[in-house]
PAKOL-245061 format. One record per residue (C-alpha): x negated, y, z; residue in one letter. Coordinates in nm, 3 decimals. Example, Ala and Ser with C-alpha at 12.3 -4.5 7.8 and 13.67 -1.06 7.14 Angstrom:
BEGIN
pado c1 = -1.230	c2 = -0.450	c3 = 0.780	residu = A
pado c1 = -1.367	c2 = -0.106	c3 = 0.714	residu = S
***
This chain:
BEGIN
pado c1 = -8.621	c2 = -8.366	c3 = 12.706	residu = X
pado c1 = -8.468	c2 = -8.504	c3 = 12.386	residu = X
pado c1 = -8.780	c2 = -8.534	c3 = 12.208	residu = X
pado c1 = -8.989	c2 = -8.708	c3 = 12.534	residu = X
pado c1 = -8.651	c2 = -8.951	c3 = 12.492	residu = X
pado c1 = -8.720	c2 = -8.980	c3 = 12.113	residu = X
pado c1 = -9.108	c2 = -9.111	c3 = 12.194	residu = X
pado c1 = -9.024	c2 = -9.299	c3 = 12.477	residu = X
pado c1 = -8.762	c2 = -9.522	c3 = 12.302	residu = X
pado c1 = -9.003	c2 = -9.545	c3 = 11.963	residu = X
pado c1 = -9.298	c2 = -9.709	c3 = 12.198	residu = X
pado c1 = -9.012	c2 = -9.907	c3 = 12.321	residu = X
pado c1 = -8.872	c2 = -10.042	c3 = 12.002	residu = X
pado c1 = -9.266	c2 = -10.059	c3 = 11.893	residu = X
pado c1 = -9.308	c2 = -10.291	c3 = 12.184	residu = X
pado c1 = -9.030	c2 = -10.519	c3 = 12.149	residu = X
pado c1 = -9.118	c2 = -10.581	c3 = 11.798	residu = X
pado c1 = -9.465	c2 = -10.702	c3 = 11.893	residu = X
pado c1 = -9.349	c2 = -10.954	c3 = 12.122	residu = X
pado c1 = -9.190	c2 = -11.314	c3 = 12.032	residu = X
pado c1 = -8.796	c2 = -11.153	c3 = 12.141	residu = X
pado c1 = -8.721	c2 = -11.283	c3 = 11.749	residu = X
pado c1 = -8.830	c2 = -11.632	c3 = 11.822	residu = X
pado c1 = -8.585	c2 = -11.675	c3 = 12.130	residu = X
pado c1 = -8.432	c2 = -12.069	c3 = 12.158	residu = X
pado c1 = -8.173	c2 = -11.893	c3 = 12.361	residu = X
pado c1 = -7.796	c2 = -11.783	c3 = 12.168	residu = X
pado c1 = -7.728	c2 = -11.412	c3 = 12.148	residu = X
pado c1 = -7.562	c2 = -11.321	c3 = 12.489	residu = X
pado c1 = -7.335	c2 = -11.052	c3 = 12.509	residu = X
pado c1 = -7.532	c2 = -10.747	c3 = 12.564	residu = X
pado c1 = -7.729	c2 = -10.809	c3 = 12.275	residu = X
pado c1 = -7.413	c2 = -10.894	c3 = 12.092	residu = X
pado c1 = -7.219	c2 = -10.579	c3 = 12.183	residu = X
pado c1 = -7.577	c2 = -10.391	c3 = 12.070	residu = X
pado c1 = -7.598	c2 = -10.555	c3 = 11.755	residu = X
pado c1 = -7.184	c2 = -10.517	c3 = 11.705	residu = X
pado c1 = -7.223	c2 = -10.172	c3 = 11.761	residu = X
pado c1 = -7.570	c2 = -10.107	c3 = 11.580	residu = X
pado c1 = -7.408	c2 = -10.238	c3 = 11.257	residu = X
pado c1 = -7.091	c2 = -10.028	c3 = 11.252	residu = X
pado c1 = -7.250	c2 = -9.685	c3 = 11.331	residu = X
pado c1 = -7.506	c2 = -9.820	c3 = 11.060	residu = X
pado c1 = -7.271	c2 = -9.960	c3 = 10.792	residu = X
pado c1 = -6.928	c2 = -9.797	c3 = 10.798	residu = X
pado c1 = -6.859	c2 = -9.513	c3 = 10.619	residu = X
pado c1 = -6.599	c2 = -9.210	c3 = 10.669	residu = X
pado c1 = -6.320	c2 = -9.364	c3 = 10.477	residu = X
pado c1 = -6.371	c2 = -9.712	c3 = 10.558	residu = X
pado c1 = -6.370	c2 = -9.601	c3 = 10.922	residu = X
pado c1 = -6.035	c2 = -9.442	c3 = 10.906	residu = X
pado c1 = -5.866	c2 = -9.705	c3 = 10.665	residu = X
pado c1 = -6.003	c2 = -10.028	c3 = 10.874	residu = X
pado c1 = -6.199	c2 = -9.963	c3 = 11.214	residu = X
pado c1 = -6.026	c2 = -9.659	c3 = 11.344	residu = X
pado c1 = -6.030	c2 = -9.841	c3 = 11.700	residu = X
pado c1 = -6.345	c2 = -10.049	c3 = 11.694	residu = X
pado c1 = -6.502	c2 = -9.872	c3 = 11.924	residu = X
pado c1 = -6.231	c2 = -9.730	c3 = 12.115	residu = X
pado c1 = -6.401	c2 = -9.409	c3 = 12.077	residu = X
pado c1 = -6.265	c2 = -9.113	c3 = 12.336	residu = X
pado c1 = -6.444	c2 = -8.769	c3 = 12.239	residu = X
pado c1 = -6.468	c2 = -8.719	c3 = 12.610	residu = X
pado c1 = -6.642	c2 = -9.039	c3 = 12.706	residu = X
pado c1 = -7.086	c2 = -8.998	c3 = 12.703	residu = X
pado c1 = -7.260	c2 = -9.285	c3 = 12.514	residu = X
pado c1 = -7.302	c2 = -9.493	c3 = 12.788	residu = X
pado c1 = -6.933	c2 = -9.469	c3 = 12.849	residu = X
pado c1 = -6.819	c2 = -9.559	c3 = 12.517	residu = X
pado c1 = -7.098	c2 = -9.860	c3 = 12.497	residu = X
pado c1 = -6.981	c2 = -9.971	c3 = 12.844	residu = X
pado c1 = -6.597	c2 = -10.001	c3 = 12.761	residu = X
pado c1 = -6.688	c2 = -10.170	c3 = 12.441	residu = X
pado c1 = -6.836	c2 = -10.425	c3 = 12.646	residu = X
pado c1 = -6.610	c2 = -10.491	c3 = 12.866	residu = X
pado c1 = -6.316	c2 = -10.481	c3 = 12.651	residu = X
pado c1 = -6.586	c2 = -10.693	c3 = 12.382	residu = X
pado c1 = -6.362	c2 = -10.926	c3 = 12.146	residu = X
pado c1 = -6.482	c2 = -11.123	c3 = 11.915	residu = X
pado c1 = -6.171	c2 = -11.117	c3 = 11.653	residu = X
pado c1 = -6.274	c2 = -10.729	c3 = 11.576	residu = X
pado c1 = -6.644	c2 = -10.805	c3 = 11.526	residu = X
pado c1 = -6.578	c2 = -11.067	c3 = 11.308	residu = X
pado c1 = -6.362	c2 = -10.815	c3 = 11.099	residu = X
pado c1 = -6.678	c2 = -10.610	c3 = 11.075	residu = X
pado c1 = -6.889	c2 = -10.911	c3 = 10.943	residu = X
pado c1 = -6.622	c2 = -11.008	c3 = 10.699	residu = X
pado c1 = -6.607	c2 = -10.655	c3 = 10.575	residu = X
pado c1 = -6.990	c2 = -10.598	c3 = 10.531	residu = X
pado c1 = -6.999	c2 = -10.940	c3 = 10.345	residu = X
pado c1 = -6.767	c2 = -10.784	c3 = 10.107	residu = X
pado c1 = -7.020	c2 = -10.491	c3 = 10.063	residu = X
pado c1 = -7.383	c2 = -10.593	c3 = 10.068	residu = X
pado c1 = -7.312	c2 = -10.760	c3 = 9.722	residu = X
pado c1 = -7.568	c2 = -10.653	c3 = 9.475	residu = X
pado c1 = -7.326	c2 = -10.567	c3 = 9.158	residu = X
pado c1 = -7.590	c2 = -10.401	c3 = 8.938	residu = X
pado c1 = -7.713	c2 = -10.623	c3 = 8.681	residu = X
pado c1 = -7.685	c2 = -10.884	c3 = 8.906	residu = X
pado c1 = -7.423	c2 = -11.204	c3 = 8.951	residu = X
pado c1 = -7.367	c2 = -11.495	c3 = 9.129	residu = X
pado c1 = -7.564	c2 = -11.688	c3 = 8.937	residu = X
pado c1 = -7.906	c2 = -11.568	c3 = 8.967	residu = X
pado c1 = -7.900	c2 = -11.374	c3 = 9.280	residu = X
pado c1 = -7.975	c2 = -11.477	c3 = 9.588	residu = X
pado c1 = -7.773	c2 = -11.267	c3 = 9.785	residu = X
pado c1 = -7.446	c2 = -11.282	c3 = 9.603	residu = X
pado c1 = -7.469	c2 = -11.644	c3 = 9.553	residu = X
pado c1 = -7.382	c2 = -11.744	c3 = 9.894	residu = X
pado c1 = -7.124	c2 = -11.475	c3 = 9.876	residu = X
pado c1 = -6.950	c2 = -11.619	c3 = 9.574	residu = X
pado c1 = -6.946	c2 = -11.983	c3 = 9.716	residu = X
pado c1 = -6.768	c2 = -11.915	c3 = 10.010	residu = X
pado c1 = -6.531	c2 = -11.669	c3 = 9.865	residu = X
pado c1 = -6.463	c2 = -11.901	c3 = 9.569	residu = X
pado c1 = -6.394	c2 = -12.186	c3 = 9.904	residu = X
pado c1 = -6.147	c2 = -11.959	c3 = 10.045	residu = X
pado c1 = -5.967	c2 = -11.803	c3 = 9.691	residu = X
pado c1 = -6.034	c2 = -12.104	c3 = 9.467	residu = X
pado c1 = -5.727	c2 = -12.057	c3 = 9.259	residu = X
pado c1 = -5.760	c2 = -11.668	c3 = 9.210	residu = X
pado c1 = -6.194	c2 = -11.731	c3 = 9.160	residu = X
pado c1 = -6.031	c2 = -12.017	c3 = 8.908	residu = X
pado c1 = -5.830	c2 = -11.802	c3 = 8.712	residu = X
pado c1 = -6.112	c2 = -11.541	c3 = 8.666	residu = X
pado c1 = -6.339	c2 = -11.813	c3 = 8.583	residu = X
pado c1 = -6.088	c2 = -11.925	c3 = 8.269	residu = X
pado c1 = -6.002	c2 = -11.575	c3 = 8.183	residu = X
pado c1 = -6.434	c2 = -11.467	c3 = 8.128	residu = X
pado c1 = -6.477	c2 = -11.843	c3 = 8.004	residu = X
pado c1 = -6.188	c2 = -11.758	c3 = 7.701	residu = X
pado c1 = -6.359	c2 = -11.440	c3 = 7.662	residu = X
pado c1 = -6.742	c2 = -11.590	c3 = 7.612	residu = X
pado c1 = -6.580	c2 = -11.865	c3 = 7.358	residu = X
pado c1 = -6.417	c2 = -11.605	c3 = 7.126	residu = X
pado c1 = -6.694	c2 = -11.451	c3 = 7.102	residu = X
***
């Protein structure tokens, strides 16, 4: 049964992604909004990020099915704890290999609005590498 499942939500997926769904004029509603919610925690949160800052996201019950715990997410839905989980995957899909803020696309936008929000910390890191580069 599991595997017939597996198949018939593939050709599903398959399906969707064929059609125009990406192009929608419409806003996300809440369905898709809980899915997506939900689709990037299970897909992004770690073990010990789980216990230290989303031990409650999903109000997770070990005796609740799937559809249980998806439907009480829903209707208990807020948008203060998803926006916890968007601030926290901001803070880690930084690319800190030889990359920086200055010639990467992805953590440009992440230094900007960081340095908008902790411009006197960003500042003082700023001064402290710019010292460093002139003794040199």
């Amino acid at each position: 049964m599991a595997r017939k499942d597996n198949h018939q939500f593939n050709e599903v997926v398959q399906m969707i992604r064929k059609t125009d769904y990406i192009h929608r004029k419409e806003s996300l509603n809440r369905d898709e909004t809980v899915a997506l919610a939900i689709s990037l925690f299970k897909n992004n949160i770690g073990w010990e990020d789980l216990r230290e800052h989303f031990r409650r996201f999903l109000g997770m019950d070990s005796s609740l099915s799937k559809e249980e715990i998806v439907a009480s997410f829903k209707e208990n839905f807020k948008k203060k704890p998803s926006h916890k989980l968007l601030w926290f995957l901001l803070t880690r899909q930084v690319d800190l290999g030889e990359s920086n803020h200055t010639k990467n696309l992805t953590n440009r936008p992440f230094y900007v609005v960081m340095h908008s929000i902790y411009k006197d910390t960003t500042s003082t890191i700023e001064q402290a590498y710019s010292k460093k580069c002139q003794k040199q």
